[in-house]
C-alpha positions in Angstrom: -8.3 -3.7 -3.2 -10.1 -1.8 -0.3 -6.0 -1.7 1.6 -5.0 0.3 -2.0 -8.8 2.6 -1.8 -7.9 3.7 1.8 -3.9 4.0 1.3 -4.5 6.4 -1.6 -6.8 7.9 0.4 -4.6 8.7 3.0 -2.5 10.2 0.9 -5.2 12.9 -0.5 -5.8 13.5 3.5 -2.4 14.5 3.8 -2.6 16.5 0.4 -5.7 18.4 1.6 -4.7 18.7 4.8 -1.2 20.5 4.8 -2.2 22.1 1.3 -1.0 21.9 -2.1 2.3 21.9 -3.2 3.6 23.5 -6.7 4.8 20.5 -8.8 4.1 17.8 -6.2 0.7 15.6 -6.2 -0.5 13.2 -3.8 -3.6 12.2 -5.7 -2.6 8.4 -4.3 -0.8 6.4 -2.6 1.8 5.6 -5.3 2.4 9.5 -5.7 2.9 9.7 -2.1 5.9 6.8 -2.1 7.2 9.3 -5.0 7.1 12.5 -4.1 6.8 11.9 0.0 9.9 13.7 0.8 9.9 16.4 -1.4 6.5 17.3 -0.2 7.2 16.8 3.6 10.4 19.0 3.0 8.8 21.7 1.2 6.2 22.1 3.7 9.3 22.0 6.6 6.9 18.9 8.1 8.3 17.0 11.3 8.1 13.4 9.6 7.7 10.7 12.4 10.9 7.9 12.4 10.0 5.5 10.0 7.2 6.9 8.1 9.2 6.6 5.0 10.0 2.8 5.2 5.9 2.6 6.1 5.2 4.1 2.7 7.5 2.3 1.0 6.6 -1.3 2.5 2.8 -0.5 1.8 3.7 0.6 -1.6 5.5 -3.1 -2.8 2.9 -5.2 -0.4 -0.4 -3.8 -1.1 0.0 -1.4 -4.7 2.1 -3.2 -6.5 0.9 -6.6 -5.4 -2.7 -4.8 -6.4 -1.8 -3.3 -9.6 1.1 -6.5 -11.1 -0.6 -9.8 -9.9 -4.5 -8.9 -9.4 -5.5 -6.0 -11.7 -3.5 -6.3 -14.5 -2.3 -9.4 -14.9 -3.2 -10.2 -18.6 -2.7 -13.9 -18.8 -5.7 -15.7 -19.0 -4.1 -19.1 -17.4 -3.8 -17.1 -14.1 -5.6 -18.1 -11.7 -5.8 -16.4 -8.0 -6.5 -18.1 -4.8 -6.5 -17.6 -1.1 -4.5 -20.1 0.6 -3.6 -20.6 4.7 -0.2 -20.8 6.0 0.7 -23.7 8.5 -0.2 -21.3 11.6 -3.2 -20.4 9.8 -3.1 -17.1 8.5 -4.5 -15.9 5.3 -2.7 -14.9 2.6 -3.3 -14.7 -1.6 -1.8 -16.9 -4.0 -1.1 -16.7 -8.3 -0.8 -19.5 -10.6 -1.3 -20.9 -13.5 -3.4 -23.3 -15.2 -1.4 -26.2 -17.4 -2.3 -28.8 -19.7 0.0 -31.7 -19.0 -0.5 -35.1 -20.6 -4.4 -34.1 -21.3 -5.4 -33.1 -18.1 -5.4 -29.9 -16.8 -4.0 -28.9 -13.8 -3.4 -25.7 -11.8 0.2 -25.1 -10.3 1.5 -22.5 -8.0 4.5 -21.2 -5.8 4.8 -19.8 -2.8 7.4 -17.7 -3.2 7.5 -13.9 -3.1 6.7 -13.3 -6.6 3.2 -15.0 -6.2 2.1 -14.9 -3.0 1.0 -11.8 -0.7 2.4 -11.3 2.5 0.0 -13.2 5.1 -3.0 -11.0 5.7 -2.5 -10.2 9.3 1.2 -9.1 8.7 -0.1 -6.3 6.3 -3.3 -5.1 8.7 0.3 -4.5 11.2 1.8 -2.9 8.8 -1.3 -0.4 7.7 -2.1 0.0 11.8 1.5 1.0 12.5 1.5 3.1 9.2 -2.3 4.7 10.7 -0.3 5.8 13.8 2.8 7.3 12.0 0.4 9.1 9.8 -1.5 10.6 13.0 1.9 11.6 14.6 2.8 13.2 11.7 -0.6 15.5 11.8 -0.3 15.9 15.6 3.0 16.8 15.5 2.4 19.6 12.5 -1.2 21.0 13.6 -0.1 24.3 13.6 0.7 23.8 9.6 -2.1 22.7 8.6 -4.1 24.5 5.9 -6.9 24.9 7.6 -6.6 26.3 11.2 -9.7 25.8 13.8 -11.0 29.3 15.5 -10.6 29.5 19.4 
């Protein structure tokens, strides 16, 4: 939840801080993986290599993982967990809650559909995303919307 509050955030940095643009919002981090090039285009932004695969990795491990199998996930047999890998790294699991032969019990995968990538993979991910994001405003000071005075 706070990895979706900061990415969207991010994106209403970049919004506010290169300006508006007519027909394109970044209002979060899901607009952004939309409308990303189209914006950096139309402001004639130099866009640091790999920024694009950044947003688009963040988009389907963090928002969508957020928004399918935590936020609105109907099903009231779901069940979420956090569960450890065999080198000991974090990561979130889904599953379900059974009745079989009058007992319940509480099965999961791990498989891609219902578990997150491990936790330290995705703070990688957002820290290498962090530093293609600050390239991106070092490299485009000058068209910024906001210019500082000498």
């Amino acid at each position: 939840m706070f990895a979706k509050v900061f990415l969207d955030n991010v994106a209403r940095f970049l919004w506010v801080y290169f300006g508006q643009e007519r027909r394109v919002g970044l209002e979060s981090h899901d607009a952004l993986a939309k409308e990303h090039k189209k914006y950096f285009e139309a402001k004639d932004l130099v866009v640091p290599e790999g920024l694009s695969e950044s947003i688009a990795l963040l988009k389907k491990n963090i928002c969508d993982y957020r928004d399918k199998k935590i936020s609105h996930e109907l099903s009231l047999r779901t069940q979420k967990a956090t569960a450890w890998s065999g080198s000991g790294e974090a990561r979130i699991v889904v599953g379900e809650t059974r009745k079989d032969d009058n007992t319940v019990v509480w099965r999961f995968a791990f498989n891609s559909d219902s578990t997150s990538v491990e936790l330290p993979q995705l703070m990688d991910k957002i820290n290498a995303y962090i530093g293609q994001v600050k390239t991106l405003i070092e490299s485009n000071r000058v068209k910024a919307r906001f210019q500082l005075k000498s």
